[in-house]
mmCIF file of the N, C-alpha and C atoms, coordinates in Angstrom:
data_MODEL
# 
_entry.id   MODEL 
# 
loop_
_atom_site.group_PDB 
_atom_site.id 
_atom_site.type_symbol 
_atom_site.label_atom_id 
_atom_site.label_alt_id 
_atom_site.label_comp_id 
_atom_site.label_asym_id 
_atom_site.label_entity_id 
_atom_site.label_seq_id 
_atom_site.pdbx_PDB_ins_code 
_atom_site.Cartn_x 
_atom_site.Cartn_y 
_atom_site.Cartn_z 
_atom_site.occupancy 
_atom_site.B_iso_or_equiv 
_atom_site.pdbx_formal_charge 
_atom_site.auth_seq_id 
_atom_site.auth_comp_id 
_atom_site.auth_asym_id 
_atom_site.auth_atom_id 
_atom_site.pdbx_PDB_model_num 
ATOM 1   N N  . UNK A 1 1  ? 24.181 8.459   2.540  1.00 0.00 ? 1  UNK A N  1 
ATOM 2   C CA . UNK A 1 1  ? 22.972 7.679   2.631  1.00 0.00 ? 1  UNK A CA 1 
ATOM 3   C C  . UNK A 1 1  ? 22.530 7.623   4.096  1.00 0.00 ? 1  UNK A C  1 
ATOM 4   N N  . UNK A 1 2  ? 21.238 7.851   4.434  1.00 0.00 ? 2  UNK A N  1 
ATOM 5   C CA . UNK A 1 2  ? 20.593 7.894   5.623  1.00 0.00 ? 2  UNK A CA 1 
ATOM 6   C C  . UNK A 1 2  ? 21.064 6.712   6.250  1.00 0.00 ? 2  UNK A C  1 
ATOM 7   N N  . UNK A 1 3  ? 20.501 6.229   7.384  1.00 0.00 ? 3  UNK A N  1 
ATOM 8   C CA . UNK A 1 3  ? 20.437 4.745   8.229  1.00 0.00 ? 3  UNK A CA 1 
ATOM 9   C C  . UNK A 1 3  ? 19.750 4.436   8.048  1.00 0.00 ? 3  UNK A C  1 
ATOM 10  N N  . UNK A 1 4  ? 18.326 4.958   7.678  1.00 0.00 ? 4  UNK A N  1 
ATOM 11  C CA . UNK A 1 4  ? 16.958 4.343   7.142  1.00 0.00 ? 4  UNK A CA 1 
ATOM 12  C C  . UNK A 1 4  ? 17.056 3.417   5.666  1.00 0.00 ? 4  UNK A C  1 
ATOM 13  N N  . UNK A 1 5  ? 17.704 4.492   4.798  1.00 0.00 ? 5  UNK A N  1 
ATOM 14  C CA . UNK A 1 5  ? 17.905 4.166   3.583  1.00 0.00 ? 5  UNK A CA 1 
ATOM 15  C C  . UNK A 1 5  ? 18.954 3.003   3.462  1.00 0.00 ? 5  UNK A C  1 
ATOM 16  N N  . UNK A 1 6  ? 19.866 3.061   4.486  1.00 0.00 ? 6  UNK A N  1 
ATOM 17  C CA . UNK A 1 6  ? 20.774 1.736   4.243  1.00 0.00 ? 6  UNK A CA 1 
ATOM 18  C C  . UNK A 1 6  ? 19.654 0.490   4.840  1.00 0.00 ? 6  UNK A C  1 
ATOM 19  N N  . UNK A 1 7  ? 18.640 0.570   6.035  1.00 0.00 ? 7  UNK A N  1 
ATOM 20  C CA . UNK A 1 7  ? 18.524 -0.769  6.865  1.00 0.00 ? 7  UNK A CA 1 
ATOM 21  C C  . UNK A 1 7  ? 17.714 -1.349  5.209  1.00 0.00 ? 7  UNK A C  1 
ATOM 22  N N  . UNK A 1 8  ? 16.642 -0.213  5.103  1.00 0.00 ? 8  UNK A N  1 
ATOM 23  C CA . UNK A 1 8  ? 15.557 -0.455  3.858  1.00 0.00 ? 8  UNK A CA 1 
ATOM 24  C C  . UNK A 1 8  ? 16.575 -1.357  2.221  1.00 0.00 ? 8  UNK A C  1 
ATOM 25  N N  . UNK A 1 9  ? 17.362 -0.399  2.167  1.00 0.00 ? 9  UNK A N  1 
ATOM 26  C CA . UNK A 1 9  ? 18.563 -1.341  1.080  1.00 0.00 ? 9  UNK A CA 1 
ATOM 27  C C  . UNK A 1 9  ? 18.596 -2.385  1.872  1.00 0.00 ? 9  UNK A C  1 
ATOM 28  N N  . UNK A 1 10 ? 19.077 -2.780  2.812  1.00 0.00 ? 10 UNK A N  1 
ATOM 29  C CA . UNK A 1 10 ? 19.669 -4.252  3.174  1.00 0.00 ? 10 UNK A CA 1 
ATOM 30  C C  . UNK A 1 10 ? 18.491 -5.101  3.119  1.00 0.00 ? 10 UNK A C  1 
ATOM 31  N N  . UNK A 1 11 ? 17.228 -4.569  3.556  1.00 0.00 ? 11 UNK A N  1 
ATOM 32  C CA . UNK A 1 11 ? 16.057 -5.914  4.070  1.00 0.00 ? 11 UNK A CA 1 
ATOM 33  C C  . UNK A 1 11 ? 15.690 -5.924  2.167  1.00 0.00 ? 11 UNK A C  1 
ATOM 34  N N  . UNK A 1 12 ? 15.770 -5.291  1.585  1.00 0.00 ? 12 UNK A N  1 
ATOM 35  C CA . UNK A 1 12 ? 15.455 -5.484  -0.370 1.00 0.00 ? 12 UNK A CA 1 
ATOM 36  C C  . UNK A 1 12 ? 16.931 -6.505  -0.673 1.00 0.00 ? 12 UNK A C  1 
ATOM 37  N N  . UNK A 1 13 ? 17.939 -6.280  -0.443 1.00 0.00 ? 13 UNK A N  1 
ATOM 38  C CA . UNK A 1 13 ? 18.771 -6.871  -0.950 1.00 0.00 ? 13 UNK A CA 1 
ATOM 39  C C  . UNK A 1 13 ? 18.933 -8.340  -0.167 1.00 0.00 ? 13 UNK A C  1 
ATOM 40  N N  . UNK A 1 14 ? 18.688 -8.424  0.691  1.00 0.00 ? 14 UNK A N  1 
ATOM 41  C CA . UNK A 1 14 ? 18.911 -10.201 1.540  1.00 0.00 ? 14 UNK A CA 1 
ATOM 42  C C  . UNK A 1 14 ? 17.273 -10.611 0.685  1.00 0.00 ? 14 UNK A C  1 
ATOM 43  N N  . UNK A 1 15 ? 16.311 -10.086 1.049  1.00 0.00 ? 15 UNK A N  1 
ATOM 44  C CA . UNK A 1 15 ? 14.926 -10.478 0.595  1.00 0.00 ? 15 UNK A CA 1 
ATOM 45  C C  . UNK A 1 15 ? 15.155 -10.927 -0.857 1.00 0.00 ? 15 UNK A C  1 
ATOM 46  N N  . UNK A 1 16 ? 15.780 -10.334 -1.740 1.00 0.00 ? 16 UNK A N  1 
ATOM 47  C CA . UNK A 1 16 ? 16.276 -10.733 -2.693 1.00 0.00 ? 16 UNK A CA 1 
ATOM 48  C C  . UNK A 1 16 ? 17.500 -12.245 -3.039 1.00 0.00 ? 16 UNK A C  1 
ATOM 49  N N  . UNK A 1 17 ? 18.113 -11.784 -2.086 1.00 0.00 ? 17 UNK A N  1 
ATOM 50  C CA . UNK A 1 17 ? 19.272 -12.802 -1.791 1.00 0.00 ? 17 UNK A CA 1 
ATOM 51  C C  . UNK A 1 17 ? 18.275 -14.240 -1.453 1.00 0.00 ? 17 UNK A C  1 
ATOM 52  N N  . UNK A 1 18 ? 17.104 -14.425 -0.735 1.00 0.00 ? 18 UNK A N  1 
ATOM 53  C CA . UNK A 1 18 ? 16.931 -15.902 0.184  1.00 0.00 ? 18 UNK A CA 1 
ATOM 54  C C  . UNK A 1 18 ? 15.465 -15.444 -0.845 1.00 0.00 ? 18 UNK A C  1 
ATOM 55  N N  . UNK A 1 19 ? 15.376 -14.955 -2.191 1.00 0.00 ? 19 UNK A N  1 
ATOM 56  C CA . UNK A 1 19 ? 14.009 -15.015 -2.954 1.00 0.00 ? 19 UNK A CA 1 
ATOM 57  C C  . UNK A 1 19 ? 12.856 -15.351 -1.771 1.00 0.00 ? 19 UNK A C  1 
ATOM 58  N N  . UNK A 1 20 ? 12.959 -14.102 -1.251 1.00 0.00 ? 20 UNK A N  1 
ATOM 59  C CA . UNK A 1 20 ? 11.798 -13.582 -0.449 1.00 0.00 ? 20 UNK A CA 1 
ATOM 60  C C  . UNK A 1 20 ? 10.855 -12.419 -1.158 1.00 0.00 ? 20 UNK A C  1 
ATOM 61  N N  . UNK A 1 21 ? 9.594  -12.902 -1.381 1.00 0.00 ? 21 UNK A N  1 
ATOM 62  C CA . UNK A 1 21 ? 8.688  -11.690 -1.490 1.00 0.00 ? 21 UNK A CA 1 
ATOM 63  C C  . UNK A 1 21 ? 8.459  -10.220 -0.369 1.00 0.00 ? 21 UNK A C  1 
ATOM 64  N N  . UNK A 1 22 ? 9.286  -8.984  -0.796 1.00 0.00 ? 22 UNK A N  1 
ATOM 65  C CA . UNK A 1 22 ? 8.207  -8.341  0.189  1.00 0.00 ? 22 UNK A CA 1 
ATOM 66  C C  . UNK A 1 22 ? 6.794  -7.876  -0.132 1.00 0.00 ? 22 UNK A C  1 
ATOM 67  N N  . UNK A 1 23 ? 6.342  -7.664  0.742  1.00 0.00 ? 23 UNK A N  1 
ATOM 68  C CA . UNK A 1 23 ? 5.372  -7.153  0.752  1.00 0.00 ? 23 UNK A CA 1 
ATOM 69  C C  . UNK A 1 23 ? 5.624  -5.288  0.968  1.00 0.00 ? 23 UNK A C  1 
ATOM 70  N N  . UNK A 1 24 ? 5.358  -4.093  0.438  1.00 0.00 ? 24 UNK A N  1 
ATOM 71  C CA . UNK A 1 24 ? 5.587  -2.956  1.009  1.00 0.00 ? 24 UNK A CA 1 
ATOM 72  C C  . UNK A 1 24 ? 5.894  -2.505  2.128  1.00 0.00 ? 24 UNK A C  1 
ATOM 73  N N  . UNK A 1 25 ? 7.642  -2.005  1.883  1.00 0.00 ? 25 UNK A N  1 
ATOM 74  C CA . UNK A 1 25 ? 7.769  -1.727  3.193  1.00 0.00 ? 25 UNK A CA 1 
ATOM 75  C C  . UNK A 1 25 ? 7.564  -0.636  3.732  1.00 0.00 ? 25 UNK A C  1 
ATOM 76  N N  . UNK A 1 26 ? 6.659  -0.492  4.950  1.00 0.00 ? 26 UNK A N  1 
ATOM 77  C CA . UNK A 1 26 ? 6.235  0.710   5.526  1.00 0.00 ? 26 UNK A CA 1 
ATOM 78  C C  . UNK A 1 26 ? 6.185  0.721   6.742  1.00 0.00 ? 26 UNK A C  1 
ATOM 79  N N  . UNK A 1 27 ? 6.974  1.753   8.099  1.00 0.00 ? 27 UNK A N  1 
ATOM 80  C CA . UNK A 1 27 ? 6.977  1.800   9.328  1.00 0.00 ? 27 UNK A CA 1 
ATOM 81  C C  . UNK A 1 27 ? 6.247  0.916   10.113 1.00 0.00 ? 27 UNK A C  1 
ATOM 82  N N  . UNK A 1 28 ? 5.178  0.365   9.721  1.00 0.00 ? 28 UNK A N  1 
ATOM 83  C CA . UNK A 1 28 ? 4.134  -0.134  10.837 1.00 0.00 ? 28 UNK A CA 1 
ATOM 84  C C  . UNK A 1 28 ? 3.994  -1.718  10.091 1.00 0.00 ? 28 UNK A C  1 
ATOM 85  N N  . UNK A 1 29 ? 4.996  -1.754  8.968  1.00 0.00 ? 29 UNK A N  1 
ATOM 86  C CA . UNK A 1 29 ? 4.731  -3.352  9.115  1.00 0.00 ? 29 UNK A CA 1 
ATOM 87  C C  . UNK A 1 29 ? 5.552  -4.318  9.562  1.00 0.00 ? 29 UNK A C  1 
ATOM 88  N N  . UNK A 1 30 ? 4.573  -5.366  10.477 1.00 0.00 ? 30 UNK A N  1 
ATOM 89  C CA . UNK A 1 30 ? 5.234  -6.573  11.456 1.00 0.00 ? 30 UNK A CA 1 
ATOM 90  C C  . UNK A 1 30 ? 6.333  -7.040  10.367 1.00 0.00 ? 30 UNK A C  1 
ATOM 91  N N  . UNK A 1 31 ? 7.921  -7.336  11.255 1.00 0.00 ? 31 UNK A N  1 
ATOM 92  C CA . UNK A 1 31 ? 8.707  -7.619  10.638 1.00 0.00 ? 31 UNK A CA 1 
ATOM 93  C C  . UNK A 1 31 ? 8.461  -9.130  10.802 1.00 0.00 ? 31 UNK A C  1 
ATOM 94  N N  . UNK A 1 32 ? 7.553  -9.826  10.816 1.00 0.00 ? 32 UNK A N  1 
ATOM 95  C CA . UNK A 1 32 ? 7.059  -11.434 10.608 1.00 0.00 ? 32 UNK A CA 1 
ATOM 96  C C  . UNK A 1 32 ? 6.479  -11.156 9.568  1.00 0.00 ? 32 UNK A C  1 
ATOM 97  N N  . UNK A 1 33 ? 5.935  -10.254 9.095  1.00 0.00 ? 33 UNK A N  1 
ATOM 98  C CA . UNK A 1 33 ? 4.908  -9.897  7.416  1.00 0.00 ? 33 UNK A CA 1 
ATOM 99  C C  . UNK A 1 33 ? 6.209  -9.874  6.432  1.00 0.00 ? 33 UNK A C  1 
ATOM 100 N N  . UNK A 1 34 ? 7.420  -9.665  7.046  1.00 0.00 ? 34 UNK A N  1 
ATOM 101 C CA . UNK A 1 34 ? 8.099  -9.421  5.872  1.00 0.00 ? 34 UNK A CA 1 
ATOM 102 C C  . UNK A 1 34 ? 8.501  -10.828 5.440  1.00 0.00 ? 34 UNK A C  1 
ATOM 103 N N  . UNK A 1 35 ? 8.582  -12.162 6.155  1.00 0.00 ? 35 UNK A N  1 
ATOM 104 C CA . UNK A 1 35 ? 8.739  -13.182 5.461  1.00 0.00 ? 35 UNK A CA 1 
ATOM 105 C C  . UNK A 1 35 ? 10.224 -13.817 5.394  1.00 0.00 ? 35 UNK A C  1 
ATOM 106 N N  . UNK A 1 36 ? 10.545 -12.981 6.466  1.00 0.00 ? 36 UNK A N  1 
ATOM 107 C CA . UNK A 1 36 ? 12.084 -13.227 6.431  1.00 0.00 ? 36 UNK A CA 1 
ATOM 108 C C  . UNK A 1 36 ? 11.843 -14.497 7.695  1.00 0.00 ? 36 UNK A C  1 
ATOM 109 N N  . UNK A 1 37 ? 12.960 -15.597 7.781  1.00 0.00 ? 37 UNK A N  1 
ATOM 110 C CA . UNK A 1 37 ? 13.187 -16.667 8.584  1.00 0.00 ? 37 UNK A CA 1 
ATOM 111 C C  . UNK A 1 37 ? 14.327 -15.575 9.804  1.00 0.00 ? 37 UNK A C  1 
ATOM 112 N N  . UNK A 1 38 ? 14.821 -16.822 10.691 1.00 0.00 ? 38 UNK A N  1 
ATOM 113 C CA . UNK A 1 38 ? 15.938 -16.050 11.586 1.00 0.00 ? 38 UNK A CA 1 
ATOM 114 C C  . UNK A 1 38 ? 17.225 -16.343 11.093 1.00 0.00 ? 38 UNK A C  1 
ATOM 115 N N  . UNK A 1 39 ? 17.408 -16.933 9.969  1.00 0.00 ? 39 UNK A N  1 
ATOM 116 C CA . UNK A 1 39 ? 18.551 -16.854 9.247  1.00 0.00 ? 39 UNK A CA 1 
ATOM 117 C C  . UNK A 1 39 ? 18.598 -15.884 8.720  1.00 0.00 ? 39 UNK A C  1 
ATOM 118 N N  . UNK A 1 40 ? 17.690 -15.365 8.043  1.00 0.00 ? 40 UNK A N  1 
ATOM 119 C CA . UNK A 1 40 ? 17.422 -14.267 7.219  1.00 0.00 ? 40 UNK A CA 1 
ATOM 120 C C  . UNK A 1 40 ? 17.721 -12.868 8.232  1.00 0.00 ? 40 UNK A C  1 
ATOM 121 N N  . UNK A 1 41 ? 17.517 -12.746 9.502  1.00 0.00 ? 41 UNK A N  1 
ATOM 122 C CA . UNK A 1 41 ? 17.145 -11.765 10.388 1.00 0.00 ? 41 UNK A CA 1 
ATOM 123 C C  . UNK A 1 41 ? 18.714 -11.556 10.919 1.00 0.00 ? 41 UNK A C  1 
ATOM 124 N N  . UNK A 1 42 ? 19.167 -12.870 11.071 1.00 0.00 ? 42 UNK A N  1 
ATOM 125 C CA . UNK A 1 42 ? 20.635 -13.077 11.212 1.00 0.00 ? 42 UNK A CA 1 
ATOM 126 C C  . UNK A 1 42 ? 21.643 -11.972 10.095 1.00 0.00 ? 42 UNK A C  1 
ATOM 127 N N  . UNK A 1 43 ? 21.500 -12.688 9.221  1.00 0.00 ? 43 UNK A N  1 
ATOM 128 C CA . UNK A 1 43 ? 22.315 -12.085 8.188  1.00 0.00 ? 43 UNK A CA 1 
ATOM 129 C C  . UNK A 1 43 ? 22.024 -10.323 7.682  1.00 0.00 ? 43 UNK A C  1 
ATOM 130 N N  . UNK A 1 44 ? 20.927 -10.228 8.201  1.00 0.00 ? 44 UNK A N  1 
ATOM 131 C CA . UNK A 1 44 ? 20.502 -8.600  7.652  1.00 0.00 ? 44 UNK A CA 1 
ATOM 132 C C  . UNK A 1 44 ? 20.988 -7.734  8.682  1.00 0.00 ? 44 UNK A C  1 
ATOM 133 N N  . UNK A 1 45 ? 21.130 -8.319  10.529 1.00 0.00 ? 45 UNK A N  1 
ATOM 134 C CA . UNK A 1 45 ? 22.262 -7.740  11.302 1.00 0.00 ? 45 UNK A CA 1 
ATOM 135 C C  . UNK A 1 45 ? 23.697 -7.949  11.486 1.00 0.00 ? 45 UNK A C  1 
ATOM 136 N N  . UNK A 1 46 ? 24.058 -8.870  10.903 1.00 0.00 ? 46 UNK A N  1 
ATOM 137 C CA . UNK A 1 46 ? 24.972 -8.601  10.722 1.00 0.00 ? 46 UNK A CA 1 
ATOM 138 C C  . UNK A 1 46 ? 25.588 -7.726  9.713  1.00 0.00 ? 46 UNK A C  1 
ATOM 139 N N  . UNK A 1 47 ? 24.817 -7.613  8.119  1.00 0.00 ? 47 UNK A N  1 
ATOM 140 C CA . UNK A 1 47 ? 25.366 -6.994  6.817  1.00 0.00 ? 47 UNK A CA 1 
ATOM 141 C C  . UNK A 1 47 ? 25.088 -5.716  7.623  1.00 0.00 ? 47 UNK A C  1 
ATOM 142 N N  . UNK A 1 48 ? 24.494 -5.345  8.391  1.00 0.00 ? 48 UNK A N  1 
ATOM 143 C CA . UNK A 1 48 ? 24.045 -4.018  8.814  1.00 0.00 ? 48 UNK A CA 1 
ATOM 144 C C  . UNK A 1 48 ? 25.126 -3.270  9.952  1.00 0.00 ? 48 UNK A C  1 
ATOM 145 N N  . UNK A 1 49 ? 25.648 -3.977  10.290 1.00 0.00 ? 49 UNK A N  1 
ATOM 146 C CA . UNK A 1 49 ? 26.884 -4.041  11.424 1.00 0.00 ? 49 UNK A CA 1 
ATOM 147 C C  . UNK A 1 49 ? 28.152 -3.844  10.799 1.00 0.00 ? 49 UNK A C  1 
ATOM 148 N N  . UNK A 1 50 ? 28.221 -4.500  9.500  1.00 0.00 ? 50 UNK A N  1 
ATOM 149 C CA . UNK A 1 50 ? 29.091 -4.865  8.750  1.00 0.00 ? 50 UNK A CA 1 
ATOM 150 C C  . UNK A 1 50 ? 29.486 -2.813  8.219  1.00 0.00 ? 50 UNK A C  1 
ATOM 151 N N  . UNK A 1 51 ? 28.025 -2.521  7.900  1.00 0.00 ? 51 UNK A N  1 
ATOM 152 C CA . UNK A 1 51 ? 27.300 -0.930  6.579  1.00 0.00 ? 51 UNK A CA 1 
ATOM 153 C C  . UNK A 1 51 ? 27.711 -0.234  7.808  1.00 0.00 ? 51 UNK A C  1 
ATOM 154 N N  . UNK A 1 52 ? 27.252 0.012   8.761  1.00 0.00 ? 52 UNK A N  1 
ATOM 155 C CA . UNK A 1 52 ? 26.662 0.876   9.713  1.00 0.00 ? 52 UNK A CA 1 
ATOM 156 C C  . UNK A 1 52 ? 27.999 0.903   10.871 1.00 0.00 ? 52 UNK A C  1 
ATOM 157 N N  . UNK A 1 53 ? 28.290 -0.168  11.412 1.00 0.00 ? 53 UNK A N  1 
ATOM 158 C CA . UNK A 1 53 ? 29.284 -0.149  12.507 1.00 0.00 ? 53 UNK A CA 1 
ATOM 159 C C  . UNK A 1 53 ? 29.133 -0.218  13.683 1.00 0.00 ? 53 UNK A C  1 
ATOM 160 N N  . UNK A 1 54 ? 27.797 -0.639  14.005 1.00 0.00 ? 54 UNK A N  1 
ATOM 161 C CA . UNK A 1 54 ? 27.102 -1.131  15.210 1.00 0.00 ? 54 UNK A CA 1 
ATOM 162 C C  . UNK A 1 54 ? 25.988 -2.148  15.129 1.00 0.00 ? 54 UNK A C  1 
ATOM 163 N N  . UNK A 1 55 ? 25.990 -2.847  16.385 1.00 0.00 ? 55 UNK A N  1 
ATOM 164 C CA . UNK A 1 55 ? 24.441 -3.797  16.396 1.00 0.00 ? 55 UNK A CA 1 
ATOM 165 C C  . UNK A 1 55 ? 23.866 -3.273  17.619 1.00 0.00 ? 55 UNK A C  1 
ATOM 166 N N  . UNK A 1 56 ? 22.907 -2.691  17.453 1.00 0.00 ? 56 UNK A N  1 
ATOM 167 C CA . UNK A 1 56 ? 22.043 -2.213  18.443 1.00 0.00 ? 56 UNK A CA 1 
ATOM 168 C C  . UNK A 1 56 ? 21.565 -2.914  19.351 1.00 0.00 ? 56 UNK A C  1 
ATOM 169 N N  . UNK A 1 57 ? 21.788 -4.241  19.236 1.00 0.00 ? 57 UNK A N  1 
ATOM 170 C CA . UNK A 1 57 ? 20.631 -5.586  19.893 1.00 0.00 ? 57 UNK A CA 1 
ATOM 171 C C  . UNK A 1 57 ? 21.968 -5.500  20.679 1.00 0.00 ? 57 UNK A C  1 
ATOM 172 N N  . UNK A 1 58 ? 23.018 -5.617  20.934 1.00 0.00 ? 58 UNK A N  1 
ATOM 173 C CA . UNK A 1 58 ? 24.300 -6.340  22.119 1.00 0.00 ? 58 UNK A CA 1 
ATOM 174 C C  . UNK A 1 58 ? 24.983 -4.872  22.570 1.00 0.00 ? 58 UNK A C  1 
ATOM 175 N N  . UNK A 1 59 ? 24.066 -3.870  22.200 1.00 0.00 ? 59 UNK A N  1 
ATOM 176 C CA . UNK A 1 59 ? 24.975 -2.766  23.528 1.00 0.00 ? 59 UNK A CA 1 
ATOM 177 C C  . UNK A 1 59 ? 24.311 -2.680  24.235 1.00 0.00 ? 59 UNK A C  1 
ATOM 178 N N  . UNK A 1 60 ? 23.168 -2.918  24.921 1.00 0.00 ? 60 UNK A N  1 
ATOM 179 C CA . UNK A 1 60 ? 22.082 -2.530  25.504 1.00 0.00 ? 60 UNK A CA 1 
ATOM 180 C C  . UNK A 1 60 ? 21.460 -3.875  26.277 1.00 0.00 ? 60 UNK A C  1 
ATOM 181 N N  . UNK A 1 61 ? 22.401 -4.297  27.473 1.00 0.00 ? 61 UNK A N  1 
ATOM 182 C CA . UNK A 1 61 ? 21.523 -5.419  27.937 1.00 0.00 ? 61 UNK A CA 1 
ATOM 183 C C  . UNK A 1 61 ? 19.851 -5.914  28.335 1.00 0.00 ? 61 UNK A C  1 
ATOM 184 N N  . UNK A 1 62 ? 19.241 -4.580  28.182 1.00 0.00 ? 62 UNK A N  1 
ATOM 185 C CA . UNK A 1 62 ? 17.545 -4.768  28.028 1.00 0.00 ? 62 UNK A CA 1 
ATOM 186 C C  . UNK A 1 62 ? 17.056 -4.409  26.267 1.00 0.00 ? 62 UNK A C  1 
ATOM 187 N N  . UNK A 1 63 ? 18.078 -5.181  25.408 1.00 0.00 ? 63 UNK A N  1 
ATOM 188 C CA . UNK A 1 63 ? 17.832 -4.719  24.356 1.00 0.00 ? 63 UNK A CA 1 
ATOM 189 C C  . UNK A 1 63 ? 16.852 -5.637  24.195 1.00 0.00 ? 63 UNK A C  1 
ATOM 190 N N  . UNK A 1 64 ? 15.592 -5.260  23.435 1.00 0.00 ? 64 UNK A N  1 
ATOM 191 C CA . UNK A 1 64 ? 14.174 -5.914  22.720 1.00 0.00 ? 64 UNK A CA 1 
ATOM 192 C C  . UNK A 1 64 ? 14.598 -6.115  20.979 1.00 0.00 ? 64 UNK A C  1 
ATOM 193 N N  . UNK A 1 65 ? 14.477 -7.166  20.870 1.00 0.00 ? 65 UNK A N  1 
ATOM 194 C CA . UNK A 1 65 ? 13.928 -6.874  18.951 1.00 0.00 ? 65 UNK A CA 1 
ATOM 195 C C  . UNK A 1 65 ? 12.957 -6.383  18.584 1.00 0.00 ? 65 UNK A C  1 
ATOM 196 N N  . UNK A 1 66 ? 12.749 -5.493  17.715 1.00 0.00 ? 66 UNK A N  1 
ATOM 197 C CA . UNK A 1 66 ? 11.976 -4.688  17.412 1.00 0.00 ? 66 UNK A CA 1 
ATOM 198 C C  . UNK A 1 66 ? 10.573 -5.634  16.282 1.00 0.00 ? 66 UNK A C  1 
ATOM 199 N N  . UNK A 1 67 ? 9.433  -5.053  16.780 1.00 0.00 ? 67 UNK A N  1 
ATOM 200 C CA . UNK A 1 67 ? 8.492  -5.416  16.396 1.00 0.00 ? 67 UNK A CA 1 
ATOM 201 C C  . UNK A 1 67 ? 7.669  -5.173  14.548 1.00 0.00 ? 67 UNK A C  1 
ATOM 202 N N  . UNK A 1 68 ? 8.633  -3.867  14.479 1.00 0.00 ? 68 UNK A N  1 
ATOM 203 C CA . UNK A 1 68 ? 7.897  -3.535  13.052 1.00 0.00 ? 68 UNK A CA 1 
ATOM 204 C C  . UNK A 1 68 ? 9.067  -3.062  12.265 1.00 0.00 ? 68 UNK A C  1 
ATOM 205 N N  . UNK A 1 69 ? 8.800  -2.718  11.299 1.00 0.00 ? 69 UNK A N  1 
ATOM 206 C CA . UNK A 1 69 ? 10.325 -2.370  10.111 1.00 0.00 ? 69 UNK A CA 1 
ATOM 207 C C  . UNK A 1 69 ? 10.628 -1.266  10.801 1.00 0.00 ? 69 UNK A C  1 
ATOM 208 N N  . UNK A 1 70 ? 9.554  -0.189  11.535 1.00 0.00 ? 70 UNK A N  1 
ATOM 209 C CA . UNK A 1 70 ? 9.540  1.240   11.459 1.00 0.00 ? 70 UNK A CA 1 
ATOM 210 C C  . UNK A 1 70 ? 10.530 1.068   12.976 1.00 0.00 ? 70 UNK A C  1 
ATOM 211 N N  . UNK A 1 71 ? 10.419 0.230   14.032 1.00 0.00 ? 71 UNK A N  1 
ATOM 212 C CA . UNK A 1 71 ? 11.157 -0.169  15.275 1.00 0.00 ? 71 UNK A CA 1 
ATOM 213 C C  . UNK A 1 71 ? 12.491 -0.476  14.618 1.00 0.00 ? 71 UNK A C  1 
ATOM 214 N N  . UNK A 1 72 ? 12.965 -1.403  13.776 1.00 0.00 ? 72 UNK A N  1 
ATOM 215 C CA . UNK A 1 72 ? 13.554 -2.007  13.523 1.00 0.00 ? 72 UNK A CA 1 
ATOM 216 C C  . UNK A 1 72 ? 14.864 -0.643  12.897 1.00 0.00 ? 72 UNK A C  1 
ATOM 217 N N  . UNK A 1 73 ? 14.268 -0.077  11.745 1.00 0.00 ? 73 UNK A N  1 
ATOM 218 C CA . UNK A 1 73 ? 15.336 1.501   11.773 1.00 0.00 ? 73 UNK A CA 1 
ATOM 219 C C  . UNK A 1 73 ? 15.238 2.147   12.653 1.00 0.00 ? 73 UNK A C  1 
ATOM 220 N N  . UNK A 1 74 ? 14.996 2.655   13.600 1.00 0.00 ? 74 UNK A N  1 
ATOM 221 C CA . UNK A 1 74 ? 15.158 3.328   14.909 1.00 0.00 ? 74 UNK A CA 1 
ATOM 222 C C  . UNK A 1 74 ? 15.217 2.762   15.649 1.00 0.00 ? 74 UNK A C  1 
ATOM 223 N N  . UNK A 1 75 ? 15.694 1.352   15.660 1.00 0.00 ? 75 UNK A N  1 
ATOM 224 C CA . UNK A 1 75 ? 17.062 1.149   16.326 1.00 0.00 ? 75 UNK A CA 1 
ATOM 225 C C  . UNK A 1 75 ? 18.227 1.451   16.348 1.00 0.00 ? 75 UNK A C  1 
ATOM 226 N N  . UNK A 1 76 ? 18.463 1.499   14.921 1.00 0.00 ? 76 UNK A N  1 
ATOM 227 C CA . UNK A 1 76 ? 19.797 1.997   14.113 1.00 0.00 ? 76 UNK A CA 1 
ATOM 228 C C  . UNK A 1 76 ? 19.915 3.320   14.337 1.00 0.00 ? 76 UNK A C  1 
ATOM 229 N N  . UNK A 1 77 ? 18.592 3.919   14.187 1.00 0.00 ? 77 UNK A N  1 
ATOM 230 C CA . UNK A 1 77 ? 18.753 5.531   13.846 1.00 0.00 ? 77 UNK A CA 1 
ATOM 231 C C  . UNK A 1 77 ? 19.409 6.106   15.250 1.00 0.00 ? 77 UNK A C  1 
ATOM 232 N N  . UNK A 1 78 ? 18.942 5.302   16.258 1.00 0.00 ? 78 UNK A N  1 
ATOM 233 C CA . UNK A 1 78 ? 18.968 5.871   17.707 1.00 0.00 ? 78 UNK A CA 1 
ATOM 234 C C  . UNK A 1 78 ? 20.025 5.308   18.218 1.00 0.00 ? 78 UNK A C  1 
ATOM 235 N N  . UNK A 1 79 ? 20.932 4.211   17.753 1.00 0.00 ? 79 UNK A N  1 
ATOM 236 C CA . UNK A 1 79 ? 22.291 4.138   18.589 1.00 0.00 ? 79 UNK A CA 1 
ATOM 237 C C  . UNK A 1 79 ? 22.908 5.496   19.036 1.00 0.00 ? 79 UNK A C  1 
ATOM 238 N N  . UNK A 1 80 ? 23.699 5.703   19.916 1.00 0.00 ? 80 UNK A N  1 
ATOM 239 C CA . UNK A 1 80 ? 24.383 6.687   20.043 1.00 0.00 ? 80 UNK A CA 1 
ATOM 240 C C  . UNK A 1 80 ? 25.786 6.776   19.745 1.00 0.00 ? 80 UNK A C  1 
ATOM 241 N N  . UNK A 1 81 ? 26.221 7.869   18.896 1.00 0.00 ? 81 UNK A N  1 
ATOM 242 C CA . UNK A 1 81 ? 27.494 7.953   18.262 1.00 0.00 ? 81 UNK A CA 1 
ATOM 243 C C  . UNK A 1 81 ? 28.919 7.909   19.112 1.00 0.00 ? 81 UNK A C  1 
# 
């Protein structure tokens, strides 16, 4: 399974978990459109840390949170192995 395909599984499955509506997820939408709280944002990096084996936000002391879903997997996509 891609890294895309896992972040996209995780933000359907917590969104599900805290009965969050999404709205379609597509590269360019604001991850505030998706409706998730920072509990919610919490738990989807960590389950993702948990899948994946990194958090992109704490290796990188000028790390930014990413602005859109499409930022948000290429973060992941772009850690380095």
């Amino acid at each position: 399974m891609s890294v895309r395909s896992k972040v996209i599984e995780a933000i359907q499955q917590i969104a599900k978990e805290q009965n969050v509506t999404l709205p379609e997820l597509s590269d360019d939408l604001s991850l505030h459109e998706t409706g998730f709280d920072s509990l919610a944002f919490a738990i989807l990096v960590a389950r993702l840390e948990d899948e994946i084996g990194v958090d992109p936000f704490t290796i990188s002391e000028d790390a930014a949170f990413p602005a859109t879903v499409g930022d948000f997997v290429r973060a992941y996509a772009n850690v380095p192995a």
